[in-house]
C-alpha positions as CSV (number, residue, x, y, z in Angstrom):
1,X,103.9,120.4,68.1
2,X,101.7,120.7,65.1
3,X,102.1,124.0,62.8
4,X,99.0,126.5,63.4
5,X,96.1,126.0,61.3
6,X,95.3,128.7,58.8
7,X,92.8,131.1,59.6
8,X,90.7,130.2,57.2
9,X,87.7,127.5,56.9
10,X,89.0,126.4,60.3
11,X,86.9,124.3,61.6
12,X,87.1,122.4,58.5
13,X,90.7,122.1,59.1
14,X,90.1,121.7,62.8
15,X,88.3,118.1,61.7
16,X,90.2,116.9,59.1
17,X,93.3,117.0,61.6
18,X,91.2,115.2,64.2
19,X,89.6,112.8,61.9
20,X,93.2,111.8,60.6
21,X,94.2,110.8,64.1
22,X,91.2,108.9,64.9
23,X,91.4,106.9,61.6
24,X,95.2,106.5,62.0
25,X,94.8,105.3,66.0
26,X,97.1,108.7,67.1
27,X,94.0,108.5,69.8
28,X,91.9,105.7,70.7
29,X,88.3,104.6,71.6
30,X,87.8,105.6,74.9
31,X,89.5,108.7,75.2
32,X,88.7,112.4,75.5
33,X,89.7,115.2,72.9
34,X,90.1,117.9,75.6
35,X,88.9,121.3,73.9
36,X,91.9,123.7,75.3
37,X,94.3,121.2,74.6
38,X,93.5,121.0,71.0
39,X,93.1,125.1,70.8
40,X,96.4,125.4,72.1
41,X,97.7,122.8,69.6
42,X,96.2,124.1,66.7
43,X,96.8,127.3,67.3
44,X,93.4,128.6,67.3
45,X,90.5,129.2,69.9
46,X,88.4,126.6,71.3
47,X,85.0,127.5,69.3
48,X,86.3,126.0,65.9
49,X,87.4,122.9,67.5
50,X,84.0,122.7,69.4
51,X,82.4,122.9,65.9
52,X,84.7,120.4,64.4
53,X,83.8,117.8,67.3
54,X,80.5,118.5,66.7
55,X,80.7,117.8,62.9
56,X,82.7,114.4,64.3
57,X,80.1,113.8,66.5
58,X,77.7,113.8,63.6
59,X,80.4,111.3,61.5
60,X,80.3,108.3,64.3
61,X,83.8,109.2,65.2
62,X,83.2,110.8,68.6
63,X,80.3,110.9,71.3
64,X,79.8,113.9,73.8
65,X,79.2,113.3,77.1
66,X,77.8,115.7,79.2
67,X,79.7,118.0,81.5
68,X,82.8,115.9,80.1
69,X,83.5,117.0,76.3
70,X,83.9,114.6,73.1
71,X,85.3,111.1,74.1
72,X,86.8,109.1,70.8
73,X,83.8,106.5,69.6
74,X,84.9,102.7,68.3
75,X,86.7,102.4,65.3
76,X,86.1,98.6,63.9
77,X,87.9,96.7,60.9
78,X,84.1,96.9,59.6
79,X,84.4,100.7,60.0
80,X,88.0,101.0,57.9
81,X,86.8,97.6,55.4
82,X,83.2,99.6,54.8
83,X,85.0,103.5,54.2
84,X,87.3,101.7,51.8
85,X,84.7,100.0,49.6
86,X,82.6,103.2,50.1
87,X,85.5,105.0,48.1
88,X,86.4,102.2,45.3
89,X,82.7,102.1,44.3
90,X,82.3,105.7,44.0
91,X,85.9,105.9,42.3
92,X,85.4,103.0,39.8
93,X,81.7,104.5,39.2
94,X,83.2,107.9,37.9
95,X,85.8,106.3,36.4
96,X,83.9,103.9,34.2
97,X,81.4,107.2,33.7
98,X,85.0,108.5,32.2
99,X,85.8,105.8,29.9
100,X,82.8,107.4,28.2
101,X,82.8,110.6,27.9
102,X,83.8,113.4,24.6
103,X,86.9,114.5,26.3
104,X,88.7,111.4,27.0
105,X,91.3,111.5,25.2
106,X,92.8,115.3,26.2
107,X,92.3,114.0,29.5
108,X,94.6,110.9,29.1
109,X,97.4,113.2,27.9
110,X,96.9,115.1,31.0
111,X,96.3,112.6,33.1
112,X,100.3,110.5,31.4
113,X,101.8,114.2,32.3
114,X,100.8,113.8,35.8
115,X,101.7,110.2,36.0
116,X,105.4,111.6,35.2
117,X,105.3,114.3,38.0
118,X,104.1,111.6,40.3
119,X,106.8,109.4,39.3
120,X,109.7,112.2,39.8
121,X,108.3,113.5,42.8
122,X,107.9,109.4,44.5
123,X,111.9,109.3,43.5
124,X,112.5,112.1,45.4
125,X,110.9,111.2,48.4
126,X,109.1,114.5,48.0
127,X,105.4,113.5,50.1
128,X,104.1,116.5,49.8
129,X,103.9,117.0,46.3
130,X,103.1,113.1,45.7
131,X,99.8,114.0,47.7
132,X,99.4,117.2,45.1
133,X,99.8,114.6,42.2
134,X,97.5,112.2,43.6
135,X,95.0,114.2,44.0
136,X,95.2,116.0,40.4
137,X,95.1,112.6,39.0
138,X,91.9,111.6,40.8
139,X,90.5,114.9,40.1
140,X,90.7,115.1,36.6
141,X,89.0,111.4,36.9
142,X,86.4,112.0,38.4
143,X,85.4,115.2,37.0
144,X,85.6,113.5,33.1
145,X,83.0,111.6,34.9
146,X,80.4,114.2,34.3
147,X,78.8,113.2,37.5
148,X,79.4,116.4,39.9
149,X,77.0,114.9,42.6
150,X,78.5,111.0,42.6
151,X,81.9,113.3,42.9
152,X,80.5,115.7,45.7
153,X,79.8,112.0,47.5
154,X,83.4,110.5,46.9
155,X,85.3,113.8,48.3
156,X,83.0,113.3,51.0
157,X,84.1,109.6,51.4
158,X,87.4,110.4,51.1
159,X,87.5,112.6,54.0
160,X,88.0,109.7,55.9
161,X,91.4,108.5,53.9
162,X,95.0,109.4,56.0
163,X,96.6,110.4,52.8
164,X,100.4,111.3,54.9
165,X,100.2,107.3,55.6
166,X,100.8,106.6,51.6
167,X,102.5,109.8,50.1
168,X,105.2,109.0,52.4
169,X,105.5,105.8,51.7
170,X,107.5,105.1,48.5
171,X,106.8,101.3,47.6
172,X,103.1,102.8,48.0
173,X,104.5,105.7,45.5
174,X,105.7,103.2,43.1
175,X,102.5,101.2,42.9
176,X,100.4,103.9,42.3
177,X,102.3,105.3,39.0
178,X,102.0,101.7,37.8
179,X,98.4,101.7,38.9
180,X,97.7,104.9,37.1
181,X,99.4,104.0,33.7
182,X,97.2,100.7,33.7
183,X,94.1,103.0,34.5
184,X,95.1,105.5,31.3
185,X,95.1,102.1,29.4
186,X,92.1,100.7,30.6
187,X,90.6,104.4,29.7
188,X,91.9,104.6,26.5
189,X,90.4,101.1,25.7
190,X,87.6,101.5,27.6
191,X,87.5,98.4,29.3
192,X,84.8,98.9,32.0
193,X,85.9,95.9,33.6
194,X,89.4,95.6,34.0
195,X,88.7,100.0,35.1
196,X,86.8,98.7,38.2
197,X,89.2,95.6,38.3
198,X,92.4,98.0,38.9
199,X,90.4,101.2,41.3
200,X,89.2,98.1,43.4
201,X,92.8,96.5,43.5
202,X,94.2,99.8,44.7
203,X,91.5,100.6,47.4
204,X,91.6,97.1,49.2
205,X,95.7,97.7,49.3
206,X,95.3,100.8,50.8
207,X,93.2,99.5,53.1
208,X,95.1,96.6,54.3
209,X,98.1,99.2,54.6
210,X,96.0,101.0,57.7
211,X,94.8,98.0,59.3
212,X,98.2,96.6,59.7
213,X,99.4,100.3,60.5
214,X,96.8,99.9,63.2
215,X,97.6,96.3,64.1
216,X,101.3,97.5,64.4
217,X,100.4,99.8,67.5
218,X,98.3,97.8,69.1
219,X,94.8,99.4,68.0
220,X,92.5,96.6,68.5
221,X,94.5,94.7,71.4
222,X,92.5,94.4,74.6
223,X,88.8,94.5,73.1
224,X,86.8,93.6,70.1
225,X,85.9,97.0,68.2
226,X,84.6,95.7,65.3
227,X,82.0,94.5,67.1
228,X,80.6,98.1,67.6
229,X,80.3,98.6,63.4
């Protein structure tokens, strides 16, 4: 049984549950999200999830159909290979913007005292505060960027990334500290290319780490989804 969602900004909340299980094959094309059944899970009434389907709907990731509710839509390796180059362009974009800008370097020392936390917190097996890391790393990134609205797109994009599949996963954990050090380097020197080089590197692992998380239960067995991208 899932905790209850906060009361706050729930159907926002509502989605990014339901999005997470779509992109992570916990339900598959073909079946319904049953409005009760989901209230009842997430602790909250059915009008939030109703609105949360709806913004789905709006995504690609469900279809309504009428007198029926919200059936899961196809999810193709196009789908997951296109999200995940959507994100590394945007990322390596801001970051190059970065490499660039006034305030570099009292970012990097930031950014190297993250990096540490990260690295304590992947020892301990702690996920939760890897996620907090990750995301404070990225954040300060993108925001040296100077680019709010290329940023606005990427948190968009990255709606669509099951963080709980890496943060708990600690040869993922141990990559990424060594990923971000190169990336304070490649700042520091501003090397535009080997910048893109390493985001890009990252991304396509992190893709290839869902696809064979979705390979592993049996997502695509039975009937050729990518066709539908």
């Amino acid at each position: 049984m899932s905790a209850p969602v906060r009361r706050t900004q729930l159907t926002d909340e509502v989605a990014d549950r339901l999005r997470t299980r779509i992109i992570t094959g916990q339900v598959r094309p073909g079946e319904f999200i049953r409005l009760d059944e989901a209230a009842a899970e997430f602790g909250c009434s059915v009008t939030p999830v109703r609105e949360a389907l709806v913004t789905l709907r709006g995504e690609g990731l469900v279809r309504s159909s009428p007198h029926r509710g919200f059936i899961v839509d196809e999810l193709g390796r196009a789908d997951i290979e296109d999200i995940f180059w959507m994100q590394a362009e945007l990322s390596a974009r801001l970051a190059t913007h970065a490499a660039r800008s006034a305030t570099l370097a009292g970012e990097l020392t930031a950014l190297s005292a993250i990096v540490y936390d990260l690295e304590r917190s992947v020892r301990s097996g702690d996920a939760v505060r890897v996620g907090e890391h990750e995301y404070e790393f990225h954040r300060r990134v993108n925001l040296a960027g100077g680019s709010k609205k290329l940023a606005w797109f990427l948190s968009a994009a990255t709606r669509y990334t099951p963080h709980g599949l890496y943060t708990s996963d600690v040869e993922w954990g141990e990559q990424a500290v060594a990923s971000h050090r190169r990336l304070i380097t490649h700042l520091a020197d501003g090397d535009v290319d080997a910048i893109r080089a390493e985001i890009h590197c990252r991304f396509v692992d992190a893709r290839e780490r869902l696809v064979r998380s979705l390979e592993a239960i049996g997502f695509w067995e039975g009937a050729d989804h990518s066709a539908s991208a």
